[in-house]
C-alpha positions in Angstrom: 84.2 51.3 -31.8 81.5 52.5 -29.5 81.9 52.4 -25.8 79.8 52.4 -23.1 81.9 53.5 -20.0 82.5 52.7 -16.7 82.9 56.1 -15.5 83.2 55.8 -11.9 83.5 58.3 -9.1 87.3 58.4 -8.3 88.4 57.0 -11.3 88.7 52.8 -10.0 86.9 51.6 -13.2 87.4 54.1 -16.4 88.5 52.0 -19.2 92.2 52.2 -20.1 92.6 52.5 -23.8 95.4 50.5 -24.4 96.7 48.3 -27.2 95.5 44.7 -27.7 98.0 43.0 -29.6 98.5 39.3 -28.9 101.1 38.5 -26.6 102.3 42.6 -25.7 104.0 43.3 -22.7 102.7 46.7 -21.0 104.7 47.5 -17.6 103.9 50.1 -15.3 107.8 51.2 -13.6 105.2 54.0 -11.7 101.5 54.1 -11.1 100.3 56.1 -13.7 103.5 55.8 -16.2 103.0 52.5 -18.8 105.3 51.4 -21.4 105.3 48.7 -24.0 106.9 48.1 -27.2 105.4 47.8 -30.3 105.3 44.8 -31.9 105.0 46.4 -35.5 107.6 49.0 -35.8 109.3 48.2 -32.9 109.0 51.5 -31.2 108.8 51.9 -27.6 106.0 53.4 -26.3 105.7 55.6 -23.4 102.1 56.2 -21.8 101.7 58.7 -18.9 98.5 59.6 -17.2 97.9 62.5 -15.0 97.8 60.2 -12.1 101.7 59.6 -12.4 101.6 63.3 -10.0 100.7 62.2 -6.5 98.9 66.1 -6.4 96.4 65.0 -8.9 94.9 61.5 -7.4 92.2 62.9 -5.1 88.4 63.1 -6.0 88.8 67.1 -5.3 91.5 67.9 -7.9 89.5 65.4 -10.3 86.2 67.3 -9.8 88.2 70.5 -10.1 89.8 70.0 -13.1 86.7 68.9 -14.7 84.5 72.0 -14.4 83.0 73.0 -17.6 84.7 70.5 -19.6 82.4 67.9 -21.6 82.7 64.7 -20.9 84.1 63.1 -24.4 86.9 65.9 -24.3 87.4 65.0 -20.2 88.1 61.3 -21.4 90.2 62.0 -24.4 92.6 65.0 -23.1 93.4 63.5 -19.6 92.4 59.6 -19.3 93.6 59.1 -22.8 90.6 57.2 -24.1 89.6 58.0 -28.1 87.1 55.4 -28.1 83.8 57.0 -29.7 81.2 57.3 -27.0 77.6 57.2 -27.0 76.8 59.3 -24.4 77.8 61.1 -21.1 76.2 58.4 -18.3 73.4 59.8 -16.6 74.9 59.3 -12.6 78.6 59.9 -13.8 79.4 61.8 -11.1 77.7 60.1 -8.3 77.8 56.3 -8.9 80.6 53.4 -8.3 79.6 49.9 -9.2 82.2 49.1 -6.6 80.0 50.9 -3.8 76.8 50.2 -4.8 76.4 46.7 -6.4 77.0 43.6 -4.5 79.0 40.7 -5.8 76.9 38.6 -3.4 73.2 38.1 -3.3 71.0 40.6 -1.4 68.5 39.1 1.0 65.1 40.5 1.2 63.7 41.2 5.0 59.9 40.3 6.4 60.1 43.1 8.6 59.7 45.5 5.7 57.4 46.1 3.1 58.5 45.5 -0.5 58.3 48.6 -3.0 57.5 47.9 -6.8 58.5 50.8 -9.0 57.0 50.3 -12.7 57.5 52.5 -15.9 55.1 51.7 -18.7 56.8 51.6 -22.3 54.8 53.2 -25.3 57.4 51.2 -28.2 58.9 48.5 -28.6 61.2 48.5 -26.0 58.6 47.4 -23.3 58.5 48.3 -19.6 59.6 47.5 -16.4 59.4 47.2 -12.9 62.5 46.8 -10.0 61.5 45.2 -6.6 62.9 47.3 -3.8 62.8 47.6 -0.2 63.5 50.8 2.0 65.4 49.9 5.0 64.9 51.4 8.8 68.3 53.3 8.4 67.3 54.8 5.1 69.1 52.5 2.9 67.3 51.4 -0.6 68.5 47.9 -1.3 67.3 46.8 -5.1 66.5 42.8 -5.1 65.0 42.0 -8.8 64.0 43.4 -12.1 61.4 42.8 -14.9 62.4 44.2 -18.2 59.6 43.2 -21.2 59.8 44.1 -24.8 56.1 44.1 -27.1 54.7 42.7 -24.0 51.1 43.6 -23.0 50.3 45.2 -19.6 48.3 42.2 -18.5 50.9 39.6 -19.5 53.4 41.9 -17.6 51.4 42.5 -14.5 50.8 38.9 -14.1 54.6 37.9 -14.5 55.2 40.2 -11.7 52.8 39.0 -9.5 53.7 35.6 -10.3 57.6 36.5 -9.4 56.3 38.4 -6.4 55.2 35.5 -4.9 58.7 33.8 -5.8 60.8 36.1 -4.7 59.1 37.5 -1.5 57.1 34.5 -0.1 55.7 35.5 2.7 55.1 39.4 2.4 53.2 41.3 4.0 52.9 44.4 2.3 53.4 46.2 -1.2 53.2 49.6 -2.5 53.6 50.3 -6.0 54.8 53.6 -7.1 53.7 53.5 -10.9 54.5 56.2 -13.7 51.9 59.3 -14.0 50.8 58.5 -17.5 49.8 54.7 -16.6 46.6 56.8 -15.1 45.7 57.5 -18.4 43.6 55.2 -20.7 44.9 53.5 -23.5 43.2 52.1 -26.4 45.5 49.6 -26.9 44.7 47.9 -23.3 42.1 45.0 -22.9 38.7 47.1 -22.9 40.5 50.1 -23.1 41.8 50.4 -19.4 44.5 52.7 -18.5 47.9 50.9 -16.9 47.0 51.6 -13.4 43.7 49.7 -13.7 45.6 46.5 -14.9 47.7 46.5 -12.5 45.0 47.6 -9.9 43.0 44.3 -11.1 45.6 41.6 -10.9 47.6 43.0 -7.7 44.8 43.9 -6.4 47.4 47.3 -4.8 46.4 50.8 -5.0 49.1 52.3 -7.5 50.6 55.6 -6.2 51.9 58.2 -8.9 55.8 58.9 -9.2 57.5 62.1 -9.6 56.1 63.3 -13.2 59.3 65.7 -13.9 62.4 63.8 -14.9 64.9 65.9 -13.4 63.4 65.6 -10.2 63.2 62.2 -10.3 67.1 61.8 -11.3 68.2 64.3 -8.5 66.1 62.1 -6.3 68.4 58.8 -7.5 71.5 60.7 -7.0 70.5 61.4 -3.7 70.3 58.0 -2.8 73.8 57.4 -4.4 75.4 59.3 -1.4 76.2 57.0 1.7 75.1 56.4 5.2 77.6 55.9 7.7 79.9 54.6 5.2 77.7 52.3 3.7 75.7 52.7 0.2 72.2 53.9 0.2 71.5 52.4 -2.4 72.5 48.8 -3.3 71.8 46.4 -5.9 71.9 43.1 -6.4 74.4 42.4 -9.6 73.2 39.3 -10.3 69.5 39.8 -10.6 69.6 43.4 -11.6 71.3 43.4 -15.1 69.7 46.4 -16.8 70.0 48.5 -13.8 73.8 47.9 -13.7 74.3 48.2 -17.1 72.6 51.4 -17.3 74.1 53.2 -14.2 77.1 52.1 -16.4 76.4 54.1 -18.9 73.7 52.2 -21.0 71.7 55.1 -19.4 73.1 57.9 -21.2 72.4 61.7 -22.6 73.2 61.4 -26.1 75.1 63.7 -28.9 73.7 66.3 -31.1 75.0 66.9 -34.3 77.2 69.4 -32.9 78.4 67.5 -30.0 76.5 69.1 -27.4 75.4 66.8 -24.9 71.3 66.9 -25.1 69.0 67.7 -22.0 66.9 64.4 -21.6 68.1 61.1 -21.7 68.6 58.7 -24.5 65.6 56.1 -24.9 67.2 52.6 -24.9 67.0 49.0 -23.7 68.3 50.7 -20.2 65.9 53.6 -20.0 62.8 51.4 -18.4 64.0 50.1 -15.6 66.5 53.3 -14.8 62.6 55.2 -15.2 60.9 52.4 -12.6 64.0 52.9 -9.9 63.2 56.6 -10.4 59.6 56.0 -9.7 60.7 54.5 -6.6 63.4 57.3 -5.2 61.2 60.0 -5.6 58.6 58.9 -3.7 60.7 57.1 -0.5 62.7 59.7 -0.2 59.6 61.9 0.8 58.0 59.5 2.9 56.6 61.1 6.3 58.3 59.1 9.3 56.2 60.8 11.9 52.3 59.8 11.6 50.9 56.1 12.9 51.4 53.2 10.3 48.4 51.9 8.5 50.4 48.1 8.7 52.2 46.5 11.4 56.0 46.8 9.8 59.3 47.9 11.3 60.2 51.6 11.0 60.4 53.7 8.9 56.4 54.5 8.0 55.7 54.1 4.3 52.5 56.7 4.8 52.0 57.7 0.6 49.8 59.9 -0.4 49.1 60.9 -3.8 50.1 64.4 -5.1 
């Protein structure tokens, strides 16, 4: 069986591997001690998890005890899991889907400008864009996705403009923070235009680069996985934001070589696009200048891009 874990700061939501038998009985006498019979040989079956020591349930003697070792190892030697999995999630360390997805619907704000991040897909497995807005205290709240497969840039570009105008009626402002290599021309585009000049031509926006160098780009995520005054800085709708959620998951992933060392880039999947479009969006806000006058009449903070 192949997993895709839940691997959550703190430990709320790592997937107990437990038996599944119809009808069995699994008690838990102490937190962290199960015990069930089983229903084959009749054996009883004691289950104990380092958690059963009161010493060992912070975040600080998880983090601890962690250094150095790979993740597969980490979830088979002390949270009991053998399940076979495809990869060490990309934000492991820094995300809760308790935290930072909402079980309710997120509502969008006039006051603010809405930030598209887009990555363009060479293959089959399309591109994307996420709809975001940066809030005055510094807080990223993610409204919507658009994840196509074998789509076309100018089928995609209209569909978002088309949803745009669903989803934020009444806007008064967009900036689109596009990846680097949609700058480039592509034979493969309507009379050979680049990405950016579709999607300059039916938004009629001026697209602004991302971060080029991915691991930039991710540190710039994680640092909007931290928390302001308690509260996420980064929030996402479930509901409308599948992918995303999946992905921070562990659909986003750094895969396996043969050898079991865990690779340096992550794996290209159904997840990857919009997780690259979020990115295109964190490393940019989180440089924004908050000093110098506004170009647009919109609530603090100033969304002054310029292009690097």
């Amino acid at each position: 069986m192949k997993l895709k874990p839940s691997y959550v700061q703190g430990g709320e939501e790592i997937p107990e591997d437990l038996p599944k038998y119809n009808g069995i009985k699994i008690e838990e006498p102490l937190k962290g001690f199960k015990v069930w019979k089983n229903p084959i040989n009749k054996f009883t079956v004691a289950r104990i998890h380092y958690s059963a020591d009161p010493k060992k349930r912070t975040s600080q003697w998880r983090s601890d005890a962690r250094a150095g070792i790979p993740f597969a190892e980490w979830m088979r030697e002390y949270e009991i899991v053998w399940s076979s999995f495809e990869g060490v999630p990309v934000y492991a360390e820094s995300y809760s889907k308790k935290f930072h997805v909402s079980s309710e619907p997120l509502q969008w704000s006039m006051e603010y400008p809405v930030v598209r991040g887009w990555d363009f897909g060479l293959d089959v497995l399309g591109m994307a864009c996420v709809f975001t807005q940066l809030l005055s205290n510094s807080r990223l709240f993610i409204y919507h996705e658009l994840v196509a497969s074998d789509s076309d840039i100018y089928t995609f570009a209209e569909a978002v403009q088309r949803y745009s105008l669903e989803w934020f009626p009444g806007c008064k402002k967009y900036f689109d923070i596009v990846d680097p290599s949609g700058f480039n021309r592509d034979a493969r585009n309507r009379d050979k235009k680049s990405y950016c000049d579709a999607v300059r031509d039916i938004l009629k926006t001026r697209p602004i680069p991302g971060v080029n160098a991915r691991n930039a780009r991710i540190k710039a995520v994680v640092k909007f996985l931290g928390s302001v005054k308690g509260l996420p800085k980064l929030y996402m709708d479930g509901s409308d934001c599948p992918t995303l959620v999946e992905g921070f998951d562990g659909g986003y992933h750094y895969g396996f070589t043969k050898d079991g060392q865990t690779k340096d880039i992550p794996e290209k999947n159904e997840h990857s696009h919009a997780h690259d479009a979020l990115q295109m969006v964190c490393s940019r806000v989180d440089n924004l200048n908050f000093e110098e006058d506004r170009n647009v009449e919109i609530a603090t903070p100033c969304y002054n891009f310029g292009r690097k």
